[in-house]
C-alpha positions as CSV (number, residue, x, y, z in Angstrom):
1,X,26.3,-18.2,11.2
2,X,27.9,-15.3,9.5
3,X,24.1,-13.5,9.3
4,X,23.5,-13.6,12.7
5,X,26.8,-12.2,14.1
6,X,26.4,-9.2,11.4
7,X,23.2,-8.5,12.6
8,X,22.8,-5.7,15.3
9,X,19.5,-6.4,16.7
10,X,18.0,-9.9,18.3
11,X,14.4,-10.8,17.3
12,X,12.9,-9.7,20.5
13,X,14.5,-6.4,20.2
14,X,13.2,-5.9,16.7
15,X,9.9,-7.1,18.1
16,X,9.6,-4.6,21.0
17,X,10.5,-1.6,18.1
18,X,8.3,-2.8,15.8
19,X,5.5,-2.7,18.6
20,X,6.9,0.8,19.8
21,X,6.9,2.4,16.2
22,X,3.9,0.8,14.7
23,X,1.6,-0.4,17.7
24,X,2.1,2.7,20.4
25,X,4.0,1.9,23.7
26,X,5.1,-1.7,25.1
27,X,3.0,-0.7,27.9
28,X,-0.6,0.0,26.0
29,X,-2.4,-2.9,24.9
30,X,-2.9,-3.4,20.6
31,X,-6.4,-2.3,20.1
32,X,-8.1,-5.4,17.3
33,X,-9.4,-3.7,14.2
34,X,-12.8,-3.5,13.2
35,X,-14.0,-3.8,9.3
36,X,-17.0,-1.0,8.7
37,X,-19.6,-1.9,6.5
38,X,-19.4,-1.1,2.9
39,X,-23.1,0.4,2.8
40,X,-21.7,4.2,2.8
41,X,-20.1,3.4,-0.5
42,X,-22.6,3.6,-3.5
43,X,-23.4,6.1,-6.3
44,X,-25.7,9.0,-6.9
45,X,-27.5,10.0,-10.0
46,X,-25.6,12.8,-11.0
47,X,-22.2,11.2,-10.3
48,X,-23.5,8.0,-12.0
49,X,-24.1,10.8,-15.1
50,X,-20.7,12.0,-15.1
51,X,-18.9,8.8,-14.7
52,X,-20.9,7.6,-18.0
53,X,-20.3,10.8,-19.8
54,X,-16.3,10.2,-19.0
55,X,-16.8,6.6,-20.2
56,X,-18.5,7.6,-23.6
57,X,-16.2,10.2,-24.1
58,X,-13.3,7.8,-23.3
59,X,-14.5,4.8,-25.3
60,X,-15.1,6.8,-28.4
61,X,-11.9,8.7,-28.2
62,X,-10.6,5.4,-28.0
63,X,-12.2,4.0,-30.8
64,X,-11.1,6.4,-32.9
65,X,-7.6,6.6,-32.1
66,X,-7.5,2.5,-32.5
67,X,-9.1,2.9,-36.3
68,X,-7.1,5.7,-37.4
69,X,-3.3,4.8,-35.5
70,X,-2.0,7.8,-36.4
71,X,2.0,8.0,-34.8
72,X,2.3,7.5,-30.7
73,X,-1.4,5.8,-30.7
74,X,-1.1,3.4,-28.4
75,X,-0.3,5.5,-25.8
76,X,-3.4,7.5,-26.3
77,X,-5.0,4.3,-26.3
78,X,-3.8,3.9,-23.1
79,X,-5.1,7.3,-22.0
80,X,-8.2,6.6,-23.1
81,X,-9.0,2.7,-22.5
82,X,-8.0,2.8,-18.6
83,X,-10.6,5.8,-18.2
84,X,-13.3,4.1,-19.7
85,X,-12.3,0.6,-18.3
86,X,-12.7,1.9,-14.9
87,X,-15.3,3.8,-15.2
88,X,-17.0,0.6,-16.5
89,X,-16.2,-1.4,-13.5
90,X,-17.7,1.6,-11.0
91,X,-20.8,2.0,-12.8
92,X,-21.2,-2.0,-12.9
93,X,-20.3,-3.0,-9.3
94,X,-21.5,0.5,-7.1
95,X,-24.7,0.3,-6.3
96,X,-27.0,3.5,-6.9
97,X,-28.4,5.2,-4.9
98,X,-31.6,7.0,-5.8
């Protein structure tokens, strides 16, 4: 093969420098990863607030840039649809905290 004679490195080399630049040294052992509980990650009442006042604002900025489409409106569409969109999405699926 033409690809392997091109190629500098052999697999176990690439191996052992992957494990040295990612992992830590050949010699430590790779520490297995833990997932941490998502029940730090919720919202409180005044951030809820402001994430709905972002939304309204957004939505009806939107709106009106949608009824009127003045030149270069879809971009400000844009700008305004993602905004609200997400916002949307965190005040639906965050749970609040009170």
């Amino acid at each position: 093969m033409v690809l392997a004679k091109s190629f500098p490195f052999t697999l176990a080399q690439l191996n052992d420098l992957y494990r040295v630049q990612l992992r830590g040294s050949a010699e430590t052992p790779i520490k297995k990863r833990t997932l941490k509980p998502l029940n730090d990650l919720y919202l409180t009442p005044p951030v809820a607030a402001l994430i709905f006042f972002v939304v309204v604002v957004c939505g009806h900025n939107f709106r009106k840039t949608w009824k009127q489409q003045p030149p270069g409106w879809q971009k400000r569409a844009w700008l305004f649809g993602v905004p609200a969109g997400i916002g949307l999405l965190v005040l639906g699926f965050l749970p609040l905290k009170l």
